[in-house]
C-alpha positions as CSV (number, residue, x, y, z in Angstrom):
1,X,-42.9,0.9,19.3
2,X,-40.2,-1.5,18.3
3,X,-41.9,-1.9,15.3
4,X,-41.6,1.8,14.5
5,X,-37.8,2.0,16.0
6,X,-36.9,-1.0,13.0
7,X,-38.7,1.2,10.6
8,X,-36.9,4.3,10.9
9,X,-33.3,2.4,11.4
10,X,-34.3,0.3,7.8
11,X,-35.2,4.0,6.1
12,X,-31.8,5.4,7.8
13,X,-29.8,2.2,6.3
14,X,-31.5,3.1,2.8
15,X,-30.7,6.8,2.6
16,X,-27.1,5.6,3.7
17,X,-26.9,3.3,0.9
18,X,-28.8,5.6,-1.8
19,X,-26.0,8.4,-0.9
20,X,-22.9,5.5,-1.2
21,X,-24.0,4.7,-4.9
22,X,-24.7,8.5,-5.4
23,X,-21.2,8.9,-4.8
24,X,-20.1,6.2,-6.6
25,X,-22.2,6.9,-9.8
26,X,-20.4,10.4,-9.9
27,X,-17.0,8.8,-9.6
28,X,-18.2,6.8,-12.6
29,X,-19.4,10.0,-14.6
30,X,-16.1,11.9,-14.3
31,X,-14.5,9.1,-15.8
32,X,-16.6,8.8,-18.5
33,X,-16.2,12.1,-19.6
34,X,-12.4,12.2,-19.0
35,X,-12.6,9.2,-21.6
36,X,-14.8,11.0,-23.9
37,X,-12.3,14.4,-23.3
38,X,-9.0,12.7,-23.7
39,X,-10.8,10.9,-26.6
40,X,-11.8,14.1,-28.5
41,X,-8.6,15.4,-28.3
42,X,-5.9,13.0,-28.9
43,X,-4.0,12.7,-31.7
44,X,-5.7,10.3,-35.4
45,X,-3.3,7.6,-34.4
46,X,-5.9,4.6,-33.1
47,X,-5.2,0.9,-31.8
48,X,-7.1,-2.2,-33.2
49,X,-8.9,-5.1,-32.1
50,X,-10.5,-5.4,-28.5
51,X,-9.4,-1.5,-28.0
52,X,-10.1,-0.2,-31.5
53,X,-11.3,3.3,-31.0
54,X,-9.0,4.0,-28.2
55,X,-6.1,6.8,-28.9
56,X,-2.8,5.5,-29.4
57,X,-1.7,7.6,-25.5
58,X,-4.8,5.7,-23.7
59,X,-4.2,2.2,-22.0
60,X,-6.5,0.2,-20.3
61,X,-5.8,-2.7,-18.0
62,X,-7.4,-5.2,-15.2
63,X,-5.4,-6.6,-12.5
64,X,-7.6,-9.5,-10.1
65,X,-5.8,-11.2,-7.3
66,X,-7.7,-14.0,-5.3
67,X,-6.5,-16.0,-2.3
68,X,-7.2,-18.2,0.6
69,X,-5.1,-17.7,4.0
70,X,-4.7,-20.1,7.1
71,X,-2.7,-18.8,10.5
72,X,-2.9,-20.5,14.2
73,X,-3.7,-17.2,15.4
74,X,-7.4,-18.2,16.0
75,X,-8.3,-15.3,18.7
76,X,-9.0,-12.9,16.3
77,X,-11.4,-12.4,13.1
78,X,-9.2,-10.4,11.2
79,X,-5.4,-12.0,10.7
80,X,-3.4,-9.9,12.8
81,X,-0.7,-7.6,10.5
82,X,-2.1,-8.9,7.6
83,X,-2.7,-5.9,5.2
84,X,-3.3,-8.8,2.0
85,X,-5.4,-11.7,2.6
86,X,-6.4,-10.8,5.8
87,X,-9.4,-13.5,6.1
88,X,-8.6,-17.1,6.9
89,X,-10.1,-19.9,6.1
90,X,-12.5,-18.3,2.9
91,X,-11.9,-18.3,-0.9
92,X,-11.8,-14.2,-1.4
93,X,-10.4,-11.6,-3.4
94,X,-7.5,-9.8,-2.1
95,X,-8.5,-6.9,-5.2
96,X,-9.9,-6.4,-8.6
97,X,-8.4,-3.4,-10.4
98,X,-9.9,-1.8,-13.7
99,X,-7.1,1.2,-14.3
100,X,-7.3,3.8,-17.4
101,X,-3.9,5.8,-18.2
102,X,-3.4,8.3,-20.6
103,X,0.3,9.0,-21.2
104,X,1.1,12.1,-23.7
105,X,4.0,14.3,-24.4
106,X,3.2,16.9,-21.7
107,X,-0.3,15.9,-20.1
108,X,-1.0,12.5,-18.2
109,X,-3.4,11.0,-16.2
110,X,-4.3,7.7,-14.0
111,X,-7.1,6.7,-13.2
112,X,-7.7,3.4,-11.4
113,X,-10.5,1.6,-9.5
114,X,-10.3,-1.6,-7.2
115,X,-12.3,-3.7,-5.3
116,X,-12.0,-6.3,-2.5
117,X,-10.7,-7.3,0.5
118,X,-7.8,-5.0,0.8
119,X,-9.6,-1.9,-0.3
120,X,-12.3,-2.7,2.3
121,X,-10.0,-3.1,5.2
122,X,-7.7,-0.7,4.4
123,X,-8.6,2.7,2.2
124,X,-10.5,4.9,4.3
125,X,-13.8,4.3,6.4
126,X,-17.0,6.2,7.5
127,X,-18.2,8.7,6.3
128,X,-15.3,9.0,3.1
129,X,-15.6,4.9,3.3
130,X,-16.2,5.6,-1.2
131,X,-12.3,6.6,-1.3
132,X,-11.7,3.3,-1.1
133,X,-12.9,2.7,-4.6
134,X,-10.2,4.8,-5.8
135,X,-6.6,3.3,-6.2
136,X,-5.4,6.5,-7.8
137,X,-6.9,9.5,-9.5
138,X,-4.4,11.9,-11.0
139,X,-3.2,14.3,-13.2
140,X,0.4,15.7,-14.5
141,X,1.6,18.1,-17.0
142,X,5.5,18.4,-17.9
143,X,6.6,21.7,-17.4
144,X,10.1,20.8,-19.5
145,X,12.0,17.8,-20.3
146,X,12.0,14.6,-17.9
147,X,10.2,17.0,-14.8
148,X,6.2,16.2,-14.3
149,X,3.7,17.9,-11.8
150,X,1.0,15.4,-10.7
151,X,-1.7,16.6,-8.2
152,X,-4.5,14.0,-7.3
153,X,-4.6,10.5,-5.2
154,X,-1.7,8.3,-5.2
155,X,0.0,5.0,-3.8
156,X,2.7,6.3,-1.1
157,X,6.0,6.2,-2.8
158,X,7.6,5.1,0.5
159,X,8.5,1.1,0.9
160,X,10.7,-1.8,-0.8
161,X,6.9,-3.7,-0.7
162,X,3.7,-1.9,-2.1
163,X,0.0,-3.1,-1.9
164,X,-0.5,-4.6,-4.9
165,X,0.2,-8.5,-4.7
166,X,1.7,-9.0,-8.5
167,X,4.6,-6.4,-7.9
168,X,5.9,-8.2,-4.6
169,X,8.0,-11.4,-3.7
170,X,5.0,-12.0,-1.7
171,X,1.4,-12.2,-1.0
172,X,2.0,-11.5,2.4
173,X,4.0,-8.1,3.5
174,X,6.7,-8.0,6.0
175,X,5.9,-5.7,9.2
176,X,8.2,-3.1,8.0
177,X,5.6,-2.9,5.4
178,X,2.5,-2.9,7.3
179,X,3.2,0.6,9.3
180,X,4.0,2.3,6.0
181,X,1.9,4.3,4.1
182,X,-0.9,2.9,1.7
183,X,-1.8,6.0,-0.2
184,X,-1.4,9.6,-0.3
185,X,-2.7,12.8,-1.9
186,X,-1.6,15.5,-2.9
187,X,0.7,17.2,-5.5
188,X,4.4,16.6,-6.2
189,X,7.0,17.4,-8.7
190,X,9.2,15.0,-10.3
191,X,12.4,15.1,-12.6
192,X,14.5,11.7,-14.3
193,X,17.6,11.8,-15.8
194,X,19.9,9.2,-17.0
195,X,21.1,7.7,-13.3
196,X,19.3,10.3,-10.7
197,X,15.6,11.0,-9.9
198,X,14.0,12.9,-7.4
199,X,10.3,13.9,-6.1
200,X,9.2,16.8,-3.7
201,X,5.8,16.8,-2.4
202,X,3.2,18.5,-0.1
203,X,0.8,16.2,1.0
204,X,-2.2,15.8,3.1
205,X,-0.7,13.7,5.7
206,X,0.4,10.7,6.3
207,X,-1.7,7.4,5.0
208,X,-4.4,9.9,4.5
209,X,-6.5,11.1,1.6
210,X,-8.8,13.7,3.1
211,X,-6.6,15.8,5.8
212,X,-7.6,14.6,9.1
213,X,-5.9,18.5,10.8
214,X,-5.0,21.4,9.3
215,X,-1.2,20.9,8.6
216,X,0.8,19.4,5.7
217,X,3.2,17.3,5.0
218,X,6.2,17.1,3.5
219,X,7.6,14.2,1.2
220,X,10.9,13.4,-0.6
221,X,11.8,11.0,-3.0
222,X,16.1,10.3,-4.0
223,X,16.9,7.7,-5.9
224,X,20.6,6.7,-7.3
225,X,20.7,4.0,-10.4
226,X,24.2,3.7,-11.3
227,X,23.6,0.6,-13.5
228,X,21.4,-2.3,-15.0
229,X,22.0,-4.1,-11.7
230,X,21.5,-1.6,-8.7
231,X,18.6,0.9,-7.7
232,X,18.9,2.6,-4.4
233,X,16.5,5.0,-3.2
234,X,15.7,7.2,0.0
235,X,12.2,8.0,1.0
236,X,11.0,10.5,3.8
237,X,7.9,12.2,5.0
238,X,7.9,14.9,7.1
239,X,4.7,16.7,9.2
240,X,2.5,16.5,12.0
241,X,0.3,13.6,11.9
242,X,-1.7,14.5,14.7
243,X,-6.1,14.5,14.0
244,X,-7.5,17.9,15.0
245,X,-7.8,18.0,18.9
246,X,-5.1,16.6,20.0
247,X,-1.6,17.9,20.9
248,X,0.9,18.3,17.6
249,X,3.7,16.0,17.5
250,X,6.2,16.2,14.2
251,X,6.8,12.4,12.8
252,X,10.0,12.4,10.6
253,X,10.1,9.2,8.6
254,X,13.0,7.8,6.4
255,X,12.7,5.0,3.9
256,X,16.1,3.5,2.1
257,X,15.2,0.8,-0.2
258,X,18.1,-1.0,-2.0
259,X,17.2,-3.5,-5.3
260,X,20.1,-5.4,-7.2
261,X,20.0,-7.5,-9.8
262,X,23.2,-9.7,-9.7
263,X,22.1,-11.9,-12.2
264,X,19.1,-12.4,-14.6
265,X,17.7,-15.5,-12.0
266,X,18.1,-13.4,-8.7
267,X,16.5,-10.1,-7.2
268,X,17.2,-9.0,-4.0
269,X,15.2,-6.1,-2.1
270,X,16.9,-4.8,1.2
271,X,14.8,-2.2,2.8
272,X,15.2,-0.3,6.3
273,X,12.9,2.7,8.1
274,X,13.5,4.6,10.5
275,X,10.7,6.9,12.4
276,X,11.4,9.8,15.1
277,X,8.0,11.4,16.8
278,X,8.3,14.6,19.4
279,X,6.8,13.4,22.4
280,X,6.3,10.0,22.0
281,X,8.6,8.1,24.2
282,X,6.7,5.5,26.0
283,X,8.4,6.4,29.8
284,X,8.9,10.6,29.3
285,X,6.0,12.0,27.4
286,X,8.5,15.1,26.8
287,X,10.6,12.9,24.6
288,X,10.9,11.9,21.3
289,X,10.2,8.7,20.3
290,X,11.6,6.3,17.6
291,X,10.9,3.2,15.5
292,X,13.1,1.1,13.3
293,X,11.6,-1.6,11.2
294,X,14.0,-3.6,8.1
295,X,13.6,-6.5,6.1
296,X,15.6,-8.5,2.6
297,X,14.2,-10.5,0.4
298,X,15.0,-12.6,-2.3
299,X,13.9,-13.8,-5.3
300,X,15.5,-16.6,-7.7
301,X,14.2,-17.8,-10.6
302,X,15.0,-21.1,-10.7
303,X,13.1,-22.0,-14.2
304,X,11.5,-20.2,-16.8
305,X,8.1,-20.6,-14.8
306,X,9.1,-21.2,-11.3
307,X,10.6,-18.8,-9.2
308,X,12.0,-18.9,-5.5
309,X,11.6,-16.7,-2.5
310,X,12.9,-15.9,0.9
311,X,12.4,-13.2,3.4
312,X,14.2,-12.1,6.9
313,X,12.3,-9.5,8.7
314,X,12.5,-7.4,12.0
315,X,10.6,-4.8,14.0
316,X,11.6,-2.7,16.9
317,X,9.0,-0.6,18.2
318,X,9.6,-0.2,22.1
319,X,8.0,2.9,22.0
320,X,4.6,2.6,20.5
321,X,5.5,5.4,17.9
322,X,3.6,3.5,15.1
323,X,2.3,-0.2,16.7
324,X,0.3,-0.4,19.7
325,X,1.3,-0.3,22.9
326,X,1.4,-3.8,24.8
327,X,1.0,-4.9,28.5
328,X,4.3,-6.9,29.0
329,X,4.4,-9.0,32.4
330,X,6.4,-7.0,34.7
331,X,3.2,-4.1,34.4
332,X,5.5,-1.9,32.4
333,X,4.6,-1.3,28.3
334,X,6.2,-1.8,25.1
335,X,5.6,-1.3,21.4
336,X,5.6,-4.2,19.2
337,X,9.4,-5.8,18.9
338,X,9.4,-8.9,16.4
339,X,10.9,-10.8,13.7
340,X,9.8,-13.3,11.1
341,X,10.6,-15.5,8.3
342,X,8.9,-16.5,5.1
343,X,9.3,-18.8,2.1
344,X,7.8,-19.6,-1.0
345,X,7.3,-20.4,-4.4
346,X,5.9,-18.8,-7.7
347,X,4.4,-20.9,-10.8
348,X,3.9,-18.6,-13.9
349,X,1.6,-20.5,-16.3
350,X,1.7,-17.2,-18.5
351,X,3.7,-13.6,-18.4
352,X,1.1,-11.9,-16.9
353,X,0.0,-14.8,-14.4
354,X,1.3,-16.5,-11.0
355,X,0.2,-18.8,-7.9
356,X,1.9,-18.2,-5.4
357,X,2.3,-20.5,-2.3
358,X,4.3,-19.2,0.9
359,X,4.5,-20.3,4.7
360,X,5.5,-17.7,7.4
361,X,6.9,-17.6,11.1
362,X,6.2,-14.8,13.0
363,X,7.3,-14.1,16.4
364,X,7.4,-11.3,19.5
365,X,9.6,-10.5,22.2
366,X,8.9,-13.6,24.5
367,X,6.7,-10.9,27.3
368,X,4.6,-10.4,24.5
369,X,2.0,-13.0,24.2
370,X,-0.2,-11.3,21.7
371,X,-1.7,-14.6,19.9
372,X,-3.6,-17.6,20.3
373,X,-3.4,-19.0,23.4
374,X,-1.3,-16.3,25.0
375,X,1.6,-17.3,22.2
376,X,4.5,-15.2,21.3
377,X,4.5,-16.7,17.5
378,X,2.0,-17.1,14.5
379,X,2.7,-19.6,11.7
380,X,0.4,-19.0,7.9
381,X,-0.1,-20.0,4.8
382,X,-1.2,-17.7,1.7
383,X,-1.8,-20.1,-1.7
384,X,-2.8,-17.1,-3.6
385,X,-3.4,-16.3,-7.5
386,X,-3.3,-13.5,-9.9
387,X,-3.7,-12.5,-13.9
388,X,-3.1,-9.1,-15.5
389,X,-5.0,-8.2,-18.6
């Protein structure tokens, strides 16, 4: 009988797997024939060399980002609010991107595949677990000068910090950062001009790709570039993130993100969010709740291959809107309220490569011993490394 019972689990496992590379393998058709489609069409104008053959409008690139990760936090087998390089003690690969883009007058398209550790632990799971194969997958037409329409999977467009290790300060993302958004999908319109840009969008939901109820969401992009050395911008999504089966409850979500560029050796990146959510207050279940999360970070270059960096973060959650809720010791419950500080340096061998090597201190309200050893505070270490191609 057992016998038979590891028979049928071992044929279940195989159908699993035959239907994961069936969905794959069709991911990898439709991108075959967009290539052979955008191919057919584009204009006579043709690159050389490694890409001869490829239209002038179509670009393709790699991106691979490997790392090894130490904390004290030892309790758990995942690092703890670590969205990148979330393994200790292991040589892995945070991701390996292969993205194709085809940019024309008035038609454009993305398409981008990764692999790794942070698609694994972070793009969807069972049963849509071969999303997380797919970075992005869209396509825009421009309906008049500097406006776009794009429908299809994107990366949010909320946060001062995004997913992707190379276009960061750091390897490691601040916890303002960690409750954001990943990805979205949906479709959105966009217009440029000279010192404004702005995007509307209706969306699926919030860090989702296949709707998880049956209500939308609203996004909103504003951004303000008066000059060479400022870019601020405003971000918000608006909807009911609430799965199907449960009560409703509207989140409202705002974004600012700030970048300067006093000089041509220093960046800085100041970035706040604030979150409301109807009926979410952790005493009065009638009440809405809120969240505020910020961080700034710096960047100096202090040679032409070695940059500095430094980062102040804080999180106030007190009512579980977006973290969990935690057991302090007087029997009452709180959200997560923290701060941090990190450091670190940045070797560029080439233009399109780094290592990066950065140390962070972590650290809750003092009631909430979360880590090791019933510890309020989590010191790591990222030495990380990435080339573009």
């Amino acid at each position: 009988m057992e016998i038979q019972f590891a028979l049928i689990f071992v044929h279940i496992q195989q159908l699993k797997l035959k239907k994961m590379r069936y969905k794959v393998s069709y991911i990898i058709v439709l991108i075959i024939l967009l290539i052979g489609f955008i191919s057919a069409s584009a204009q006579e104008t043709e690159k050389k060399g490694l890409f001869a053959g490829f239209p002038e409008e179509l670009t393709l690139s790699g991106y691979v980002d490997a790392y090894i990760a130490y904390d004290n936090d030892k309790g758990n087998s995942l690092r703890q609010f670590s969205v990148i390089a979330p393994y200790r003690d292991e040589f892995r690969i945070n991701m390996a991107v292969l993205a194709l883009r085809y940019s024309a007058k008035n038609i454009r398209s993305n398409i981008a595949l990764q692999f790794g550790d942070v698609p694994k632990l972070n793009w969807p799971q069972a049963p849509n677990e071969y999303l997380q194969y797919i970075q992005e997958a869209n396509i825009g037409v421009s309906p008049y000068k500097n406006s776009w329409i794009d429908a299809g999977y994107f990366l949010t467009h909320i946060g001062g910090e995004g997913i992707i290790p190379k276009y960061n300060f750091f390897t490691s993302v601040s916890l303002c950062t960690y409750y954001e958004p990943i990805y979205q999908s949906g479709i959105k319109y966009s217009y440029s001009g000279k010192k404004f840009y702005t995007s509307l969008m209706l969306l699926n939901g919030y860090n989702v790709l296949a709707d998880n109820n049956k209500n939308k969401s609203f996004g909103l992009q504003i951004g303000y570039k008066p000059n060479d050395k400022a870019d601020i911008t405003f971000n918000n999504i608006t909807g009911n993130e609430m799965p199907t089966g449960t009560a409703g409850k509207t989140r409202i979500y705002n974004n600012l993100v700030v970048k300067l560029f006093p000089s041509k050796k220093l960046d800085v990146i100041l970035c706040g969010d604030f979150c409301m959510q109807e009926k979410s207050k952790i005493d009065d279940a009638e009440a809405s709740g809120s969240m505020f999360s910020a961080f700034a970070s710096m960047k100096y270059r202090a040679s032409k291959n070695v940059s500095l960096m430094l980062r102040g973060e804080i999180f106030q959650d007190k009512d579980a809107v977006m973290s969990p809720a935690f057991m302090l010791s007087d029997s009452t419950f709180s959200g997560l309220k923290a701060f941090g500080v990190t450091g670190g340096a940045e070797f560029n061998p080439t233009p399109n490569s780094y290592f990066r090597l950065e140390g962070r201190y972590l650290a809750t309200d003092a009631d909430q011993k979360i880590f090791y050893e019933q510890k309020n505070n989590r010191f790591e270490v990222i030495l990380s490394g990435g080339i573009e191609f």
